[in-house]
N, C-alpha and C positions, 0 to 999 in steps of 0.2 A: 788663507787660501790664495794661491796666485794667480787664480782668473786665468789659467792658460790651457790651451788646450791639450797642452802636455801633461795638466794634473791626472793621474790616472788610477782607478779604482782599483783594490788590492782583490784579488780573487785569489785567494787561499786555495790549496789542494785542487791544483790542477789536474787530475786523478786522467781514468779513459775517459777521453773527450770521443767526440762522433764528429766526423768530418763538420766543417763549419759549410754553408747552405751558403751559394752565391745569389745574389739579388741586387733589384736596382733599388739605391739610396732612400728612395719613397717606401719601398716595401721594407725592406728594415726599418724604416722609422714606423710604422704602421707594427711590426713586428716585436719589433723593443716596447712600443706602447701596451702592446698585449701582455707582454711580461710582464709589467710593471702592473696591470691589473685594470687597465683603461678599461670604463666600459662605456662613455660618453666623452664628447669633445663636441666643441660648440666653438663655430666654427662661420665664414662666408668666404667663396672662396673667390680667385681672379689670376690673371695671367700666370702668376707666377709659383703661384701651389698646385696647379693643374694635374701635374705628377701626381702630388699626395693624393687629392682630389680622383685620380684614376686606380691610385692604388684601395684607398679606399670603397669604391665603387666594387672590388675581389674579394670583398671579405665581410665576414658577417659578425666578428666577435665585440665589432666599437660600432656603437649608434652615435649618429652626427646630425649633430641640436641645427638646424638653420638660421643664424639670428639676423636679425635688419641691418643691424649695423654693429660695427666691430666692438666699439664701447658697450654697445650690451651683452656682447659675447663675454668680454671678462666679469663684467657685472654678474651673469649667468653663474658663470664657472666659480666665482664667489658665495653666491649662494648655496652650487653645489657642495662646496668644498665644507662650509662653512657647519649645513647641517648634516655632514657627511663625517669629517673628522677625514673625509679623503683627499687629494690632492687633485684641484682642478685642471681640464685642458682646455688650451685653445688654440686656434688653427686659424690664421687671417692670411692674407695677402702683402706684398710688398709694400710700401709707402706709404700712401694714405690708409692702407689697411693697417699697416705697423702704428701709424700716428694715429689714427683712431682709438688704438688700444691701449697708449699710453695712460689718459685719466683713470682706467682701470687697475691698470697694474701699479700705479701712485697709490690708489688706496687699498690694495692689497698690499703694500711693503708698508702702508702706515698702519696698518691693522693687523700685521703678521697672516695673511694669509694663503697657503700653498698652492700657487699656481706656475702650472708651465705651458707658455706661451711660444706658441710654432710660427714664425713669421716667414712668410716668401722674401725671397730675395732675387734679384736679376742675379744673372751667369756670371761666376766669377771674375772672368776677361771684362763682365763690364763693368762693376765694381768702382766708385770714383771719378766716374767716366759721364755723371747725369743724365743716364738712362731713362727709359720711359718708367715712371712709378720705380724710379729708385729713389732710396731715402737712405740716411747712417743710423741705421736702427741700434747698430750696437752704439754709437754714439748719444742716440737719444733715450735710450731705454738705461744708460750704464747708471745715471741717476734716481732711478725710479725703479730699480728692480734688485734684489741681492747680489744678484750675479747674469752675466749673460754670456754667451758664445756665438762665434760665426766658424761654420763650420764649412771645411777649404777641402775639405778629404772626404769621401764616401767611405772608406775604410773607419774613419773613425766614430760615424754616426750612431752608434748604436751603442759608443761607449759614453758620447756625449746626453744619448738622452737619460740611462740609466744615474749618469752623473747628476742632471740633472733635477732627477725627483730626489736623489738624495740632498743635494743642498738645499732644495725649497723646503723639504719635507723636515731635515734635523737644525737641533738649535733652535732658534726662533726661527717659525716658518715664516715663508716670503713668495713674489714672485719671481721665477728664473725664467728667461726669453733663451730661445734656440734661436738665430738666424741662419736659416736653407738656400742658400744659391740653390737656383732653378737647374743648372746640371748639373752638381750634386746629388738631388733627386734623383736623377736620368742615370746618371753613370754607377753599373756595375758594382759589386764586391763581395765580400762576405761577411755573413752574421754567427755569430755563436753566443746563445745566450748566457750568463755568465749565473753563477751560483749567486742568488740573491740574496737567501739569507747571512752570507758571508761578507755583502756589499761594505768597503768603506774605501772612503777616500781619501787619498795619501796624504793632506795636508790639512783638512778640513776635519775637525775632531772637535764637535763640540762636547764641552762637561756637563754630562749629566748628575752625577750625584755631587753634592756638596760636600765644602771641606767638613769633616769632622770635629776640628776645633771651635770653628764657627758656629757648627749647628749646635753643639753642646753650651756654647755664651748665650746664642738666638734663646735655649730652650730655658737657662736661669734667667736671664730677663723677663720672658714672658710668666713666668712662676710667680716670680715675684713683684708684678705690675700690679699695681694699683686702681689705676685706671685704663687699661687697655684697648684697644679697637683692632679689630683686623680690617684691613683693606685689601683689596681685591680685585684683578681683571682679569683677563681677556684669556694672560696668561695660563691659566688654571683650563678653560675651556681647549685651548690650542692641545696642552698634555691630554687631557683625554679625560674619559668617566671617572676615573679609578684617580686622578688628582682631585677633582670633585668626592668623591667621594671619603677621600683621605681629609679635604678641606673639613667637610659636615663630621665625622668623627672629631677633629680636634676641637671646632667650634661650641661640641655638643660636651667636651670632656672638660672643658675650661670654663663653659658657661660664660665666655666673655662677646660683648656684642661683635656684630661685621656689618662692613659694608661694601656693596659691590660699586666698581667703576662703570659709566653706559659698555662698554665690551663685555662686564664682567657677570651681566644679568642674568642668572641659571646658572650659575655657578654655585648658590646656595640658596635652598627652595624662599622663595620672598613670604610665602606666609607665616615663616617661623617667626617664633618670637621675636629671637635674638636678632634677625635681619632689623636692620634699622635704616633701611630704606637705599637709592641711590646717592651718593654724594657728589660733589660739582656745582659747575653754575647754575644749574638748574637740582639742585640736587635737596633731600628734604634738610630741614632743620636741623634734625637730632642727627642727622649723621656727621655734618661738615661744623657740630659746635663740638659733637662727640671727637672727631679729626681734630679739631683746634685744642682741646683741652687733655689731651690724655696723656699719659705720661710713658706708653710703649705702643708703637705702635708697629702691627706687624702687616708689613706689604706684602703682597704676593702676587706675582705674574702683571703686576701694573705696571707706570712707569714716569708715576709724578708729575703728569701731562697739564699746561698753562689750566687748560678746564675743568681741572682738578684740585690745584696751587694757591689758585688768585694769587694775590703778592707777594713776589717769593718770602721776602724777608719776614712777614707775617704768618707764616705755615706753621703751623701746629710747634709752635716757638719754644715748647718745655718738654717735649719729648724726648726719648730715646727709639730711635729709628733702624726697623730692620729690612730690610730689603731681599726677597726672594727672588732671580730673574736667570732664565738661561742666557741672556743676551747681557754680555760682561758689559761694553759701552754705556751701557742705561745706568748702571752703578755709577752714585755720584755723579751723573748729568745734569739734572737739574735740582735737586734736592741734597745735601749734604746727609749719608744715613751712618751709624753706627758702627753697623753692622750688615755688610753685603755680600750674600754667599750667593755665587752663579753656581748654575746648576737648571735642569728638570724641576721646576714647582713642585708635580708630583712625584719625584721621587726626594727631591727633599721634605714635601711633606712625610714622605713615610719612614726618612731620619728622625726629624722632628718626634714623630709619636714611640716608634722604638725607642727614641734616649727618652722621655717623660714617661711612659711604661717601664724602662727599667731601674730609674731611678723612684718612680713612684711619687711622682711630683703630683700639687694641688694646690690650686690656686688661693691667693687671699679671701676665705669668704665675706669679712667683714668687709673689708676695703671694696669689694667687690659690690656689696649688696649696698653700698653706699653709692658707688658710682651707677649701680642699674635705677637708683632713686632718683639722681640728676639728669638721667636719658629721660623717664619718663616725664619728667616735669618738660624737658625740650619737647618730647611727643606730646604733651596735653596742650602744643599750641594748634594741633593736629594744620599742620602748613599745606598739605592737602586738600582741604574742604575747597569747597564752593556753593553758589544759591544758583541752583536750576529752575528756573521761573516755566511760565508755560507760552510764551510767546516764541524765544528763540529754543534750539539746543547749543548747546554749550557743548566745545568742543571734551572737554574733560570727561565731560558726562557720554558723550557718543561713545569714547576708550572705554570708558570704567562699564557701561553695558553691554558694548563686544566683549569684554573679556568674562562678565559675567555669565554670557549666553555661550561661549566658547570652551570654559574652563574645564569641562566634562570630556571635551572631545580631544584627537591626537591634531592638536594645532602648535601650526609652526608660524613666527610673523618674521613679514620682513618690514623695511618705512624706507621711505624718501627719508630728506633733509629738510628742520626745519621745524615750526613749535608743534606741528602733529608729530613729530618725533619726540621731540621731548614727556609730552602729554601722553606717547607711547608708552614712553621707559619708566612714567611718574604713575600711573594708572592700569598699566597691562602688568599682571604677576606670574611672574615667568618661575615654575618648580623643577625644573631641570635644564642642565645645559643643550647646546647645540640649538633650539629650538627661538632664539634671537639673533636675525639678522638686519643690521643698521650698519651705517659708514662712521665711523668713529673719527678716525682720525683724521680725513682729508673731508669730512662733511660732504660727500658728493653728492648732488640733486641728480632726481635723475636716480638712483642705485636701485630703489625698491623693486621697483614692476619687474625689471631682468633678472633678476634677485631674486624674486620671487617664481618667476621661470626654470631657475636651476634649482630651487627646493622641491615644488612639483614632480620636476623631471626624478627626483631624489628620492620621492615618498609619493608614490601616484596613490596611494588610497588615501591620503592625512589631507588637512585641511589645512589651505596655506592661503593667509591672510594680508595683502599688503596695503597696513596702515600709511596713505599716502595725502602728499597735498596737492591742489591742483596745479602750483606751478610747476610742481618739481614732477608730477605725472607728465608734464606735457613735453618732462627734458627727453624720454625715452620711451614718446607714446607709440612708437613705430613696431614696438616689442610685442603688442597686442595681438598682429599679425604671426609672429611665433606661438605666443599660447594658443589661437585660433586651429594654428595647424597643427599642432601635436596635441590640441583637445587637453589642454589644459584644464581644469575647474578653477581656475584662479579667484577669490575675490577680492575685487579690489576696492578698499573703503577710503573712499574721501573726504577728508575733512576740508570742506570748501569755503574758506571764508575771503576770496577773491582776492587777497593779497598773497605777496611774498611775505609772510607771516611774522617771520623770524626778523627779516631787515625790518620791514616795517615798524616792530616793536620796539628797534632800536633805534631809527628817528625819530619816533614818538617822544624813547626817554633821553637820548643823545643828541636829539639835533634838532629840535621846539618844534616838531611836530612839521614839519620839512617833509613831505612824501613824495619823495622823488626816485619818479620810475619803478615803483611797489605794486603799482594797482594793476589785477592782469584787465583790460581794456576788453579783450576780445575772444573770451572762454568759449570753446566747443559746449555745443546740449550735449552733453556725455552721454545721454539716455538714445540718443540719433548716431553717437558716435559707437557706442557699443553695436546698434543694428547695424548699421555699414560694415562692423570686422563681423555679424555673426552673430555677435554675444547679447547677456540681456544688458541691459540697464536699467538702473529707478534711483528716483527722488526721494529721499529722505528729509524731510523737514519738521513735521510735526514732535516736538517733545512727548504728546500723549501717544503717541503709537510709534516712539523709539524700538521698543521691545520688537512689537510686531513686524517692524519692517525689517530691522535686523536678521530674526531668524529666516523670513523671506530672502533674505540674501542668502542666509547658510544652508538654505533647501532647495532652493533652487540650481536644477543642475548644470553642469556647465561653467564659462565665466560668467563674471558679473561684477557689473561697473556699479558701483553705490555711489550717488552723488547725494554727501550729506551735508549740506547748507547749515552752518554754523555763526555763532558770531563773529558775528567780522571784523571788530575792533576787541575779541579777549587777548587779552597779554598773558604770557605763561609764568609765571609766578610758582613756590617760591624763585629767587635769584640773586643772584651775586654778581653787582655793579662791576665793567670790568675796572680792576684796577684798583679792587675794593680786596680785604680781606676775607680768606674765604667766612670767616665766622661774621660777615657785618652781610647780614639778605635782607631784604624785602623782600616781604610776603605780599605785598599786595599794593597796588595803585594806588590807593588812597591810605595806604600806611606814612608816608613824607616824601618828600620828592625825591626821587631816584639819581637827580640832577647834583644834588646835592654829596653825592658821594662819589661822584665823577671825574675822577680830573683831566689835565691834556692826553696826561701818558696815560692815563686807563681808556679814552676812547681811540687811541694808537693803538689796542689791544683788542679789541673787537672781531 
C-alpha cells in the first residue's frame, strides 16, 4: 500500500448515480461514518474538532461516549471493538489530544485491533508553522498505527474515511488515524456514497485463502504427528465466530491437545478436555512442556511473541513447525517454521478441514494415546493449586470464586496490567470468544476500567467485570466519571495487594529483594472514592465470606468498586525465568531459587 492519498477505492458499476449532496467536510465525515455503520464514537473534544463537534450535535444516528481523557478514549473503543468484532472510533483534538491517544493506538496495532482515530488538526496554512495545540500527528502516529492520512482536500474526505475502515478492518486489523485540518471541516463539497459491498482498495489486497499446495503439506503433517499441539491466538478471534468455530471442529476431529495464547482465550471453550491450559511465562505446565516436546506443531493466528519463546534457540527444538497468519511479516520473524501459509485463519481453517474430509484422513491413535499419557502425567503436577488459609484471601482464590459465581451469567471481563491479570487468564475460564479483554502486547496499565467502559456501552444488559489492580486502576481512574454518567453497572474487582505486583515480584526474584518504588504509599479508601463519583463501594477481606461478598457486588445495582485486600507478598507462579527455556518453570517460591536460572541477558529481557 503506498500511504498516499492518491490510493483510491475501486467502485465497480458506476450505474445511475443521484446527484452527489454538497456539504461542509465535518458533515461528510459524520456522514461517511454513518455509512460505514458508526453507531458510537468516543470522543473529547477542543478547538480544533469544534466543526465535527457542531456537526455532530445535527444528527441522531452516532452516540458520542464523553471520555476524561483521550487515552481512555482509544482504551474504550478497544474494548468496544474488541467485544464487538466491530471497528472502533475515536474523535480527539489536535495535539495534546492527538499525543494523548498515541499509548492507545500502540496497543491497538500490537494487538491487531480495528480502530479509526479522527484527530483535529489546526488550518492548513498553519501547518509547520507551531501553532497553538499543533503537533505532527501524521509524524507521530506513522509508527504506532497501520496506516495514517492528513487530509488537504475536502473533496476527498469521505473517500479517505471509507479508505479507512477498509485498511484497519482487512488483513490483520490495526489502528488507522485520519488527520482533519480545522478548514477542511468548514470548507464545502460534495458527498456520494459509494457502493460498499463492492469496496476495495486499489493496492491494498490482502490474502485471504491459502495457497493450496501448502495447506495440503500443513494437512499430511498434521495426520501424521505423533505428538502434536495446536497453538493459538488472537488471530482466530480477530476472523470471527466461524474461525473459532472451524478451530473446535478440527480440534474435536483429530482429538489432539491445544493451547491458547493470553489474546487467544475463548478461542476454544477452556473447560474442554483437550484445552490444556494457557502457555507462556506465566503459562500452565503441560502446555509449554507440551510446546517443547512435540513433534508438529500447528500455529494459528499467534505470532511466536518473546512471552511465548523464552529462549529462542530452545523453542520447541524437534519440531516441525506450521504457521497459519494473514499478516505475511510475522512468517519467519521470530521463529523459523516449516511451513507458512498467509492467509485468513478462518478461511484456511476451512481448507484445512475440506482437504482432511476429502481425503479422509485420521490421526495416529496409538502415537496419540501415548502422547495424551505424557500430558496428563504434566497435569497431575496440577501447577495451579494453592493453600487458601483463613486469615488472608489469596489473590488466586478471589479469580477462581468470581468466576465461579459469574459462569452462569452473560459476562464479559476486561483487566488492567499486571499479576491480577495474569491470575485473570490462569483462573477465569473463558468458553467462547470475544468475551476477553486484556492488553497483550504493549501490557498497558491503565486499559481495563476504559475497556471496560466500551464493553458496557457494547452489551448494556451483560455483566462486565474489570479484574483490576490497584496501581494500574489509579493509571485511568478519571474514567469512572464516564461510567458514572452514562450509568454504566460496571464492576470493578480489585485485587489490592498495595504493590506494583508484577515489578515487585521481579525484584523480589531479580534484584535480592531491592523494592524500589513498588509500594503504592498513598492509596485512595476506594469505598469514599466510589461515594464521591456516585457509585457503591466495599471491603472485601474476609476468606469466610468471599462468596457472599462477591455476589453482593454482582447484585448490587449500578457500579461498584470491590476493594479486595489480598496478599501482598503472593507471587504468581507457575513461571518462566526470563531468559530461561520455555520448558525450565518454577512453580513455586520455595521449589529452588529462581535466581539461579537467571542470567545477565535474561534480566535484559524482563
Amino acid at each position: 500500500m503506498s500511504g498516499t492519498e492518491q490510493d483510491v477505492l475501486d467502485n465497480e458499476n458506476p450505474r445511475s448515480r443521484v446527484a452527489p449532496e454538497t456539504m461542509s467536510g465535518a458533515e461528510i465525515l459524520i456522514r461517511a461514518l454513518t455509512d460505514q455503520g458508526v453507531e458510537v464514537i468516543f470522543g473529547y473534544p477542543g478547538g480544533a474538532v469544534l466543526p465535527i463537534y457542531d456537526a455532530l450535535f445535527s444528527q441522531n444516528q452516532i452516540r458520542h461516549i464523553l471520555v476524561r481523557q483521550e487515552g481512555g478514549a482509544v482504551h474504550a473503543a478497544e474494548g468496544y471493538a474488541r467485544s464487538t468484532g466491530k471497528p472502533g472510533v475515536v474523535l480527539v483534538t489536535s495535539g495534546p489530544g492527538a499525543t494523548n491517544a498515541v499509548t492507545g493506538l500502540t496497543d491497538a496495532l500490537m494487538d491487531s485491533i480495528p480502530i479509526v482515530c479522527l484527530t483535529g488538526q489546526v488550518a492548513t496554512h498553519l501547518i509547520g508553522n507551531d501553532a497553538f495545540q499543533e503537533a505532527d500527528t501524521i509524524g507521530i502516529t506513522r509508527p504506532c498505527t497501520k496506516h495514517n492520512y492528513l487530509v488537504k482536500d475536502t473533496s476527498k474526505m469521505g473517500r479517505v474515511v471509507h479508505e479507512a475502515f477498509y485498511v484497519a478492518t482487512q488483513g490483520r486489523p490495526g489502528p488507522v488515524v485520519i488527520d482533519l485540518p480545522k478548514d477542511v471541516c468548514v470548507n464545502q463539497a460534495a458527498y456520494e456514497k459509494p457502493d460498499l459491498a463492492s469496496l476495495h482498495h486499489k493496492t491494498y489486497r490482502p490474502a485471504d485463502v491459502g495457497n493450496e499446495a501448502q495447506v495440503k503439506e500443513a494437512v499430511e503433517l498434521i495426520a501424521g504427528a505423533k505428538r502434536p499441539v495446536f497453538y493459538t491466538g488472537g488471530g482466530l478471534i480477530n476472523s470471527g465466530p466461524e474461525a473459532c468455530n472451524r478451530l473446535r471442529e478440527l480440534v474435536k476431529m483429530t482429538g489432539y491437545p491445544i493451547t491458547n495464547t493470553l489474546m487467544g482465550l475463548g478461542a476454544y471453550p477452556a473447560s474442554d478436555d483437550q484445552f490444556i491450559g494457557m502457555l507462556g511465562m506465566h503459562g500452565t505446565y503441560e502446555a509449554n512442556h507440551a510446546m517443547h516436546d512435540c513433534d508438529v506443531m500447528i500455529c494459528l493466528g499467534a505470532r511466536f511473541d518473546d512471552r511465548i519463546t523464552g529462549r529462542l534457540d530452545a523453542f520447541s527444538p524437534d519440531s516441525k513447525k506450521i504457521h497459519v497468519d494473514v499478516d505475511r511479516s510475522s512468517i519467519n520473524k521470530n521463529i523459523h517454521v516449516d511451513i507458512g501459509i498467509v492467509g485468513d485463519v478462518g478461511q484456511v481453517l476451512g481448507q484445512i478441514l475440506e482437504y482432511w474430509k476429502a481425503k479422509n484422513y485420521s490421526p495416529n491413535r496409538e502415537a496419540l494415546s501415548e502422547w495424551w499419557t505424557i500430558i496428563q502425567r504434566w497435569r497431575s503436577r496440577d501447577c495451579l493449586s494453592y493453600n487458601q488459609g483463613t486469615e488472608v484471601i489469596l489473590p488466586q482464590h478471589a479469580v477462581k470464586r468470581l468466576y465461579e459465581l459469574t459462569k452462569g451469567r452473560d459476562t464479559y471481563i476486561t483487566t488492567e496490567v499486571g499479576q491480577h491479570q495474569m491470575w485473570a487468564a490462569q483462573y477465569y475460564k473463558f468458553e467462547e470468544p470475544n468475551r476477553w479483554m486484556t492488553s497483550g502486547g504493549l501490557g498497558t496499565m491503565g486499559y481495563g476500567l476504559p475497556a471496560a467502559v466500551g464493553v458496557q456501552l457494547a452489551h448494556p444488559e451483560s455483566l462486565v467485570v474489570d479484574i483490576a489492580g490497584e496501581a494500574s486502576t489509579m493509571m485511568n481512574i478519571q474514567e469512572l466519571s464516564t461510567a458514572i454518567q452514562y450509568r454504566l453497572p460496571l464492576k470493578i474487582f480489585i485485587l489490592n495487594n498495595r504493590w506494583m505486583g508484577m515489578v515487585r515480584q521481579w525484584q523480589q526474584l531479580l534484584h535480592g529483594c531491592r523494592y524500589s518504588e513498588t509500594y503504592s504509599e498513598a492509596l485512595p479508601d476506594f469505598v469514599k472514592l466510589a461515594d464521591s463519583f456516585g457509585a457503591t463501594g466495599m471491603v472485601i477481606e474476609n476468606p469466610a465470606t468471599l462468596d457472599e461478598d462477591i455476589l453482593k457486588m454482582l447484585d448490587t445495582p449500578g457500579l461498584v468498586i470491590a476493594d479486595v485486600r489480598v496478599a501482598q507478598e503472593e507471587n504468581c507462579f507457575p513461571m518462566v525465568p526470563s531468559g530461561a527455556a520455555h520448558n525450565e518453570m518454577i512453580l513455586s517460591a520455595d521449589q529452588e531459587d529462581v535466581t539461579h536460572h537467571v542470567t545477565d541477558a535474561g534480566q535484559a529481557l524482563v
